[in-house]
PDB file of N, H, CA, C and O in Angstrom:
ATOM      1  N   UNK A   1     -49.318  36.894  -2.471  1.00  0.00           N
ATOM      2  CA  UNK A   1     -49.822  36.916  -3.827  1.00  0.00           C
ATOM      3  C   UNK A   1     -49.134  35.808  -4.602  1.00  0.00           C
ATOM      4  O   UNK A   1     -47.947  35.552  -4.798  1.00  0.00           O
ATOM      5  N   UNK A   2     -49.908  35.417  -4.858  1.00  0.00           N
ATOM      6  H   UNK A   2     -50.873  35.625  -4.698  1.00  0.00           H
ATOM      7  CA  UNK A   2     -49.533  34.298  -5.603  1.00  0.00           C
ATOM      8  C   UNK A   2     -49.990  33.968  -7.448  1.00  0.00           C
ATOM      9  O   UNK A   2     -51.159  34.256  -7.705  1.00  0.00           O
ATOM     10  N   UNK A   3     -49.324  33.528  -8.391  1.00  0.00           N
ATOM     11  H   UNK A   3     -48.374  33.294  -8.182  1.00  0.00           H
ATOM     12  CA  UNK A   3     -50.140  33.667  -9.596  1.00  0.00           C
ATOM     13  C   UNK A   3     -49.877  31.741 -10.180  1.00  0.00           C
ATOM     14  O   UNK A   3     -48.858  31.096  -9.933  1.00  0.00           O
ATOM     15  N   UNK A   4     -50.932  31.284 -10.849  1.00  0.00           N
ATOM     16  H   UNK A   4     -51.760  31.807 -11.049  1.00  0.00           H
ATOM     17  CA  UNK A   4     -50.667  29.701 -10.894  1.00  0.00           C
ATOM     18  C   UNK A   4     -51.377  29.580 -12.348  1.00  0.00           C
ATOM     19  O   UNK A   4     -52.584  29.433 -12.544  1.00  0.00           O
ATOM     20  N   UNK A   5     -50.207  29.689 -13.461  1.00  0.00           N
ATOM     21  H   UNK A   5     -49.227  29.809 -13.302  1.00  0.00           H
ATOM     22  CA  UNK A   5     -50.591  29.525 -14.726  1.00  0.00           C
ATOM     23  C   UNK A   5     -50.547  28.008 -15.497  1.00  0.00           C
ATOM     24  O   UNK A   5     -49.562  27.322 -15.771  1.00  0.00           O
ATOM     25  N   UNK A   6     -51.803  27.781 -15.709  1.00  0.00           N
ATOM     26  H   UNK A   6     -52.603  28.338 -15.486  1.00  0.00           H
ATOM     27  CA  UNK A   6     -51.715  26.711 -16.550  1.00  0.00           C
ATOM     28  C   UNK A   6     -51.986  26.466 -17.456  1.00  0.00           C
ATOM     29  O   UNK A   6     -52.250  27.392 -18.223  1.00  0.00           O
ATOM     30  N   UNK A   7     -52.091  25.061 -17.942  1.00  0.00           N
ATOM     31  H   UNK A   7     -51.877  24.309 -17.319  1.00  0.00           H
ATOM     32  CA  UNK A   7     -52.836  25.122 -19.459  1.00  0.00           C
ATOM     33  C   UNK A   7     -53.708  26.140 -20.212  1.00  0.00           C
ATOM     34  O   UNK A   7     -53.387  27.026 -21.004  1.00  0.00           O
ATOM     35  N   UNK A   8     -54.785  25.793 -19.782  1.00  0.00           N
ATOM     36  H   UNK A   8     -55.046  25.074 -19.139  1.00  0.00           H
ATOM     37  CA  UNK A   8     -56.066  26.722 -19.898  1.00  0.00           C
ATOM     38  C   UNK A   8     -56.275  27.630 -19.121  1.00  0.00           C
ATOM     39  O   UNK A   8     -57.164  28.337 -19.595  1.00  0.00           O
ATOM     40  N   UNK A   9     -55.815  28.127 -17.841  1.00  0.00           N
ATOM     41  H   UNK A   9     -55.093  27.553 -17.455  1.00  0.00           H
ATOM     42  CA  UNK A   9     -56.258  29.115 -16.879  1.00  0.00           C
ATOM     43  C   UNK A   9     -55.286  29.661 -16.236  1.00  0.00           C
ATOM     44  O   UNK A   9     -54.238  29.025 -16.122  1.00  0.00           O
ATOM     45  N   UNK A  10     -55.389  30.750 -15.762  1.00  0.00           N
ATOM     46  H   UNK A  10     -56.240  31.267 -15.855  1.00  0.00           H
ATOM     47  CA  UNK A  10     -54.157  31.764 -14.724  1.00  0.00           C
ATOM     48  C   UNK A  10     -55.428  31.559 -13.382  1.00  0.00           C
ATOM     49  O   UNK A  10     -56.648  31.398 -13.390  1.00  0.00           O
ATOM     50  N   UNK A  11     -54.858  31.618 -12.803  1.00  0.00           N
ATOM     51  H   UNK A  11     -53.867  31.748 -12.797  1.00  0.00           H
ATOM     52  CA  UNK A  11     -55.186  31.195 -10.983  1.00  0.00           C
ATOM     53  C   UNK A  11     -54.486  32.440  -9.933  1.00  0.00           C
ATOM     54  O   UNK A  11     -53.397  32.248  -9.393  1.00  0.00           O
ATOM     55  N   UNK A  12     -55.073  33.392  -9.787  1.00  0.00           N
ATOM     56  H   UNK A  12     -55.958  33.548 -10.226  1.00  0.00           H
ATOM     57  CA  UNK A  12     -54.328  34.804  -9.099  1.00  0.00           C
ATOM     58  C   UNK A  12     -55.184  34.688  -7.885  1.00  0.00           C
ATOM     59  O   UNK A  12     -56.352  35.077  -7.896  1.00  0.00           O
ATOM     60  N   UNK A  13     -54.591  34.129  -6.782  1.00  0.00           N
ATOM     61  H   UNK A  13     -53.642  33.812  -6.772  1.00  0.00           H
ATOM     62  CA  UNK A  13     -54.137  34.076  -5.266  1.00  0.00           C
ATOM     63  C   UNK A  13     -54.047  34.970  -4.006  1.00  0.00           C
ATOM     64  O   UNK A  13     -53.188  34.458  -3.288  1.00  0.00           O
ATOM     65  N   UNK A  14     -54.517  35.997  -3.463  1.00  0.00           N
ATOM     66  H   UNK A  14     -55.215  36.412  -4.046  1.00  0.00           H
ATOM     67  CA  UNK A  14     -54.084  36.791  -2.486  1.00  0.00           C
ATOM     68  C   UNK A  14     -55.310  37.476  -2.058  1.00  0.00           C
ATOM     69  O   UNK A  14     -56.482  37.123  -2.193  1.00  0.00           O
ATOM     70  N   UNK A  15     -54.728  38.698  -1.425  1.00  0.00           N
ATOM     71  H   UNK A  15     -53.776  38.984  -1.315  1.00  0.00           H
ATOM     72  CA  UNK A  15     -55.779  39.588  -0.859  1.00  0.00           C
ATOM     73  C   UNK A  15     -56.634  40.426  -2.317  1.00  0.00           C
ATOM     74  O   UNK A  15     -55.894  40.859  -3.201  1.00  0.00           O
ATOM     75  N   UNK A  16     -57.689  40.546  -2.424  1.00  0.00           N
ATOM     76  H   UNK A  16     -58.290  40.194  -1.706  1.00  0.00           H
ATOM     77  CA  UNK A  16     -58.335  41.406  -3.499  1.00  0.00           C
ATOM     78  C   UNK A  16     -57.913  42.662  -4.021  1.00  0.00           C
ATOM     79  O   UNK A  16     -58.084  42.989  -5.195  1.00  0.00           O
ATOM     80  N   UNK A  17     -57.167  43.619  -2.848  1.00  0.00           N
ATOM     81  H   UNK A  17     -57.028  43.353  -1.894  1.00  0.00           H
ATOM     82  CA  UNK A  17     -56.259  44.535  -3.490  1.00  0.00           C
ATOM     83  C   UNK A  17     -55.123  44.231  -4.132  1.00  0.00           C
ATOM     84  O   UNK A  17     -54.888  44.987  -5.075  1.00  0.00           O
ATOM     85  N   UNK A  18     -54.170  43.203  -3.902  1.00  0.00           N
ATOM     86  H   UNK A  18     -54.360  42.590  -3.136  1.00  0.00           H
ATOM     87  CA  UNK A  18     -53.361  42.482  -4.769  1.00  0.00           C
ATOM     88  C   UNK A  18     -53.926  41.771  -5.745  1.00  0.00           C
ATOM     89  O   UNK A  18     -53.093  41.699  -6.649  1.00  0.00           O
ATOM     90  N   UNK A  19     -54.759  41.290  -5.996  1.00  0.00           N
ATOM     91  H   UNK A  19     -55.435  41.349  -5.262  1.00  0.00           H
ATOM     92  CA  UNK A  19     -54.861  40.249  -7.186  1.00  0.00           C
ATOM     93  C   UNK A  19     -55.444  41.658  -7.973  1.00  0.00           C
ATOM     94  O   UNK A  19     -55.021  41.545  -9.124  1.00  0.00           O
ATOM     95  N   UNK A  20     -56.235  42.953  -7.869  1.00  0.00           N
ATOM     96  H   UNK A  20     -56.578  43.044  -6.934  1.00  0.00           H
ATOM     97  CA  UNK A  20     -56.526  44.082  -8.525  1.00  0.00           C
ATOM     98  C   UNK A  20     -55.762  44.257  -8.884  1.00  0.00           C
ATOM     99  O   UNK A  20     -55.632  43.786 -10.014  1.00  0.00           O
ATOM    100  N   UNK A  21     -54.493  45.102  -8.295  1.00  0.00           N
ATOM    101  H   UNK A  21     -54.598  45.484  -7.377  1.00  0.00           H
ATOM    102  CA  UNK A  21     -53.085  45.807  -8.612  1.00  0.00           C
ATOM    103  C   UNK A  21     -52.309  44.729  -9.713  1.00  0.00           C
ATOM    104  O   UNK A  21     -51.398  45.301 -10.311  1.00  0.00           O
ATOM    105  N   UNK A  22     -52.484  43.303 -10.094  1.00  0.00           N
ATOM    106  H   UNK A  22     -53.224  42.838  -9.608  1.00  0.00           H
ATOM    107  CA  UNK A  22     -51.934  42.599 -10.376  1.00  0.00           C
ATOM    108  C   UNK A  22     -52.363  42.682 -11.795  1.00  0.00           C
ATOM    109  O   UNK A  22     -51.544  42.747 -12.712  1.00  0.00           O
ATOM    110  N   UNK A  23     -53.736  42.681 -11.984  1.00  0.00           N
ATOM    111  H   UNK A  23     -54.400  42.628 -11.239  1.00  0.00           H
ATOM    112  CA  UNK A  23     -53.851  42.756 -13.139  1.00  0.00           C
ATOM    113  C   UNK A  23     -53.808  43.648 -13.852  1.00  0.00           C
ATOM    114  O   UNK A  23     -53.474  43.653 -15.037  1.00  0.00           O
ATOM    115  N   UNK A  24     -54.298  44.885 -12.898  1.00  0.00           N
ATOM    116  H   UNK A  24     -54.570  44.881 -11.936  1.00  0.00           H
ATOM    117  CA  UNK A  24     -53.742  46.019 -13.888  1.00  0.00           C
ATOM    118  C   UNK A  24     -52.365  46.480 -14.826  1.00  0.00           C
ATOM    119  O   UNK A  24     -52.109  47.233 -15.765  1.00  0.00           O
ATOM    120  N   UNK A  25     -51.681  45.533 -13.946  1.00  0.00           N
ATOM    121  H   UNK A  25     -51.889  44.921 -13.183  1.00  0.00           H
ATOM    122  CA  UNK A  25     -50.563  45.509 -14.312  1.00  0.00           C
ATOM    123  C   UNK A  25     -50.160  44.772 -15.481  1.00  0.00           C
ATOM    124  O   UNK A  25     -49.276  45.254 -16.189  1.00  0.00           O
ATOM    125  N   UNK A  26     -50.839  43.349 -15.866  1.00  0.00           N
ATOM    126  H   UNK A  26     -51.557  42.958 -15.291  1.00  0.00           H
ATOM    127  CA  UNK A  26     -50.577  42.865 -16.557  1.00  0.00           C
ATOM    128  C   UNK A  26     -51.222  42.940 -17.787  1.00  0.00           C
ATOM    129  O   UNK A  26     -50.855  42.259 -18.745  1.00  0.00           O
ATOM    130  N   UNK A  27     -52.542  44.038 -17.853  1.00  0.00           N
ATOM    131  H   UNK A  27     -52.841  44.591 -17.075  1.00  0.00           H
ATOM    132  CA  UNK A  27     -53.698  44.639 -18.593  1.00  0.00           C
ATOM    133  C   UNK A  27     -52.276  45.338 -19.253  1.00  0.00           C
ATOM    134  O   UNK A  27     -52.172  44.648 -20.267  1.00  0.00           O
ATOM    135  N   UNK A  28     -51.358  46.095 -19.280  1.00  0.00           N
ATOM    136  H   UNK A  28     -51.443  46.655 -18.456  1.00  0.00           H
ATOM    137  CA  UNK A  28     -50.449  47.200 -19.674  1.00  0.00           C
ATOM    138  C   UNK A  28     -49.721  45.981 -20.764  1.00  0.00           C
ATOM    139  O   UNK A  28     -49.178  46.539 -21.718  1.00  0.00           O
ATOM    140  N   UNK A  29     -49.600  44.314 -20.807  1.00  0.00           N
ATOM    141  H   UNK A  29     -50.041  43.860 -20.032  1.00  0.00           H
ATOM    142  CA  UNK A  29     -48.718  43.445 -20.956  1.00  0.00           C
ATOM    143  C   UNK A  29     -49.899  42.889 -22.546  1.00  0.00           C
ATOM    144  O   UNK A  29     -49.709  43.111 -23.742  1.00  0.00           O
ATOM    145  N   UNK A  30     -51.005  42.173 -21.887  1.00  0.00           N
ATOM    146  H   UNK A  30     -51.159  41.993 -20.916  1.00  0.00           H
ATOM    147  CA  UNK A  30     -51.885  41.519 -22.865  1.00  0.00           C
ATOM    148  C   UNK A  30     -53.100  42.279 -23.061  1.00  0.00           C
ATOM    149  O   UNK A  30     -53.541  42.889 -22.087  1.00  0.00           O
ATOM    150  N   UNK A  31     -53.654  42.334 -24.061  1.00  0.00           N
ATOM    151  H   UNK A  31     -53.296  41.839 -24.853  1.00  0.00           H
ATOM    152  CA  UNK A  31     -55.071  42.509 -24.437  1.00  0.00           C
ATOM    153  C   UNK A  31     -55.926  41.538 -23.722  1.00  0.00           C
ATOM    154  O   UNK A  31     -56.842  41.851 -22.961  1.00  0.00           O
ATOM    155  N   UNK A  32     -55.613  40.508 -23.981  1.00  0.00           N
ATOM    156  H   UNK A  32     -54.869  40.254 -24.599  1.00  0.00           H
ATOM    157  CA  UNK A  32     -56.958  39.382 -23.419  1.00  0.00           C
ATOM    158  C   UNK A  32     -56.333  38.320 -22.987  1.00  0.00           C
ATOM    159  O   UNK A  32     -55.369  37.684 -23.413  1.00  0.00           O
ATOM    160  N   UNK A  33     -57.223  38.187 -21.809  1.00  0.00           N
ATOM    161  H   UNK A  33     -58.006  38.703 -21.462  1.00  0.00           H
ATOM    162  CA  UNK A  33     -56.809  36.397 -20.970  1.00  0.00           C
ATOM    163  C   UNK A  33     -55.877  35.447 -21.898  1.00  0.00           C
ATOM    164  O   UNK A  33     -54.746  35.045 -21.625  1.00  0.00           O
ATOM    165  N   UNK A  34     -56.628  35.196 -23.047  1.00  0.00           N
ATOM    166  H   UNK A  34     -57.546  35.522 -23.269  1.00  0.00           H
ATOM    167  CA  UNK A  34     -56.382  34.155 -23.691  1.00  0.00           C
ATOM    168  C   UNK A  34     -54.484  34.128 -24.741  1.00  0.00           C
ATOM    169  O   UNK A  34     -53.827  33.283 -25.348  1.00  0.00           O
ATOM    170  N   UNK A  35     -54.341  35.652 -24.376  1.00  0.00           N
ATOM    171  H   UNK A  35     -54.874  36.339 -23.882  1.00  0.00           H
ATOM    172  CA  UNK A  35     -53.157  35.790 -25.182  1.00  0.00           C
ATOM    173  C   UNK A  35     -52.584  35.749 -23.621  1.00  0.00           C
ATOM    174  O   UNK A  35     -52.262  34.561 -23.639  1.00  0.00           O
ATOM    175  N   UNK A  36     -52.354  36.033 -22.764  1.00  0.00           N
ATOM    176  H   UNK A  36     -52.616  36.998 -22.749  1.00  0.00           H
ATOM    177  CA  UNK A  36     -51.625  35.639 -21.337  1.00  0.00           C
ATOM    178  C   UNK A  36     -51.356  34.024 -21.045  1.00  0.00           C
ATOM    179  O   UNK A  36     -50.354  33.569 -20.492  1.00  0.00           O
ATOM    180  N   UNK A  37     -52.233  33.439 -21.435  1.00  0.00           N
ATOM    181  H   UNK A  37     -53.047  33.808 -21.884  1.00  0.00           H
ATOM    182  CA  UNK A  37     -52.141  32.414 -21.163  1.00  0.00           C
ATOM    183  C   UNK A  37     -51.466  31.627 -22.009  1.00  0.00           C
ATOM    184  O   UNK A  37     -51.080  30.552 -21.550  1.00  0.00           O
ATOM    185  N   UNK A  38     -51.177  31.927 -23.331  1.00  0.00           N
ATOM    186  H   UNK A  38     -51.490  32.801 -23.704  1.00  0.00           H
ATOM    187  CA  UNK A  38     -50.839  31.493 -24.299  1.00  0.00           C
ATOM    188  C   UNK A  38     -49.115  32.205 -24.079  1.00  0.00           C
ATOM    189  O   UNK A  38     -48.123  31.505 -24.283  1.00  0.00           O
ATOM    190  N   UNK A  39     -49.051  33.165 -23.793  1.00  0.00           N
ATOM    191  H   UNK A  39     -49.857  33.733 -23.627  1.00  0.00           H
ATOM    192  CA  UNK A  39     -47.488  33.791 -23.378  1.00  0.00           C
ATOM    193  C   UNK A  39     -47.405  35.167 -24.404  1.00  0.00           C
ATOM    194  O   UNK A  39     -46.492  35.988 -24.311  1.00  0.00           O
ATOM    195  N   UNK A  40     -48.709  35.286 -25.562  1.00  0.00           N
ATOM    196  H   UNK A  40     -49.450  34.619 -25.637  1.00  0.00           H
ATOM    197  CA  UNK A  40     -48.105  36.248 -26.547  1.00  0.00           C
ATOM    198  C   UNK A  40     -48.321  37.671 -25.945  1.00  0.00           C
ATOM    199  O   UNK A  40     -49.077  37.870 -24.994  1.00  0.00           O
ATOM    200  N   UNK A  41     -47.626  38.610 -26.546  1.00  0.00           N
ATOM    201  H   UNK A  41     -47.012  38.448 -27.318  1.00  0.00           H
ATOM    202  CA  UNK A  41     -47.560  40.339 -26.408  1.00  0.00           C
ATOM    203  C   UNK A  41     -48.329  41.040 -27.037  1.00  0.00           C
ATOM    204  O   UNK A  41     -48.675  40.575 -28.123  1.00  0.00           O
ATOM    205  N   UNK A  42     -48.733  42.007 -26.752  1.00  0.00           N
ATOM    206  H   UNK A  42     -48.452  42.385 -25.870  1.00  0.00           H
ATOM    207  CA  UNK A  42     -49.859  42.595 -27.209  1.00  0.00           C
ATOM    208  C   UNK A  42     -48.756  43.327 -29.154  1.00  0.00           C
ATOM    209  O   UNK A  42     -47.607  43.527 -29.547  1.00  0.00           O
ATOM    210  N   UNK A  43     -49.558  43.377 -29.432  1.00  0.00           N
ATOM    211  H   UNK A  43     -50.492  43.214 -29.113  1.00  0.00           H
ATOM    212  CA  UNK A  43     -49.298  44.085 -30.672  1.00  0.00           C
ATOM    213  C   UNK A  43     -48.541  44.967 -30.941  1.00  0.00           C
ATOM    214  O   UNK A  43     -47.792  45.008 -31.917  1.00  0.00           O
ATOM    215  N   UNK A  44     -48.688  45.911 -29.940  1.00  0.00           N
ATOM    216  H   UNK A  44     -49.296  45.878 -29.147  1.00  0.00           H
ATOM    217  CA  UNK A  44     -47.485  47.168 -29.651  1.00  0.00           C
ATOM    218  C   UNK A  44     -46.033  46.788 -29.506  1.00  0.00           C
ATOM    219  O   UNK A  44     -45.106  47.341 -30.099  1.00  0.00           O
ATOM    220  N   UNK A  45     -45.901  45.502 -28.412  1.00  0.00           N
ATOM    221  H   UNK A  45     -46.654  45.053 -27.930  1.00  0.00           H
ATOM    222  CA  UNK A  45     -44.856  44.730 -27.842  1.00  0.00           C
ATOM    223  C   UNK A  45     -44.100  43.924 -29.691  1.00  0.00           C
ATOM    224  O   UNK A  45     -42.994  43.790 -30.216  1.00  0.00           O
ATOM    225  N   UNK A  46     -45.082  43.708 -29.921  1.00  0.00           N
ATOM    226  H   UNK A  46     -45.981  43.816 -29.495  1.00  0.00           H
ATOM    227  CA  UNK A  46     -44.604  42.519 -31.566  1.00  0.00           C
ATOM    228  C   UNK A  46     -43.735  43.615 -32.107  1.00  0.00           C
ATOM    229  O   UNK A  46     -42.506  43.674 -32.076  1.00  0.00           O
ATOM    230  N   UNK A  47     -44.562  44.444 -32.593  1.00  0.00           N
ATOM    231  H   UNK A  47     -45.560  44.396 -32.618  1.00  0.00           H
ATOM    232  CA  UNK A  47     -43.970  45.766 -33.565  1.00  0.00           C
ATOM    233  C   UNK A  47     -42.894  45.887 -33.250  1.00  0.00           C
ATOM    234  O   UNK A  47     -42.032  45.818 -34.126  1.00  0.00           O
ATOM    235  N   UNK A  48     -42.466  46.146 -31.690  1.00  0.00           N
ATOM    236  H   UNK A  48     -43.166  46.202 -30.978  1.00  0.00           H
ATOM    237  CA  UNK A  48     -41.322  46.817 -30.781  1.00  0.00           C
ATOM    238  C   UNK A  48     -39.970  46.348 -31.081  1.00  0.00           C
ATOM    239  O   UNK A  48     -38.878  46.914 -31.021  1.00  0.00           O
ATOM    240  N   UNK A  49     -40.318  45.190 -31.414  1.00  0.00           N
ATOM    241  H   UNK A  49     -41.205  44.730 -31.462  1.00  0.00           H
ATOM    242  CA  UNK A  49     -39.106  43.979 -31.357  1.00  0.00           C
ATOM    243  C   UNK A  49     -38.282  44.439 -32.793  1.00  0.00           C
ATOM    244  O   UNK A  49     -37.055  44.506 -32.863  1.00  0.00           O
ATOM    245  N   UNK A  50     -39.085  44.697 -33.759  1.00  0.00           N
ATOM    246  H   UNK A  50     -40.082  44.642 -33.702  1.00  0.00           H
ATOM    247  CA  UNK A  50     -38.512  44.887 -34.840  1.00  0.00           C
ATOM    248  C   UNK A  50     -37.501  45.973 -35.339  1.00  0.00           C
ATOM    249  O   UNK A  50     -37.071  45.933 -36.491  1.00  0.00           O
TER     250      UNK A  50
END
């Protein structure tokens, strides 16, 4: 498994049950692609900090 983040795109690598399990995982992290890619935390995570 492999994950290959870049500019504009995340690139997730492996067998289909891993790249599944992978995102679910990271579904728990961001709301949407575009905040993953960007590095931000979901809303819950912002609040948390404070």
């Amino acid at each position: 498994m492999k994950i290959y983040k870049q500019e504009k795109a995340i690139i997730l690598t492996g067998k289909a049950w891993q790249v599944r399990h992978m995102l679910k995982n990271y579904r728990k992290d961001y709301i949407y692609i575009k905040d993953w890619i960007k590095g931000e935390k979901t809303q819950k995570e912002k609040e948390d900090k404070f």
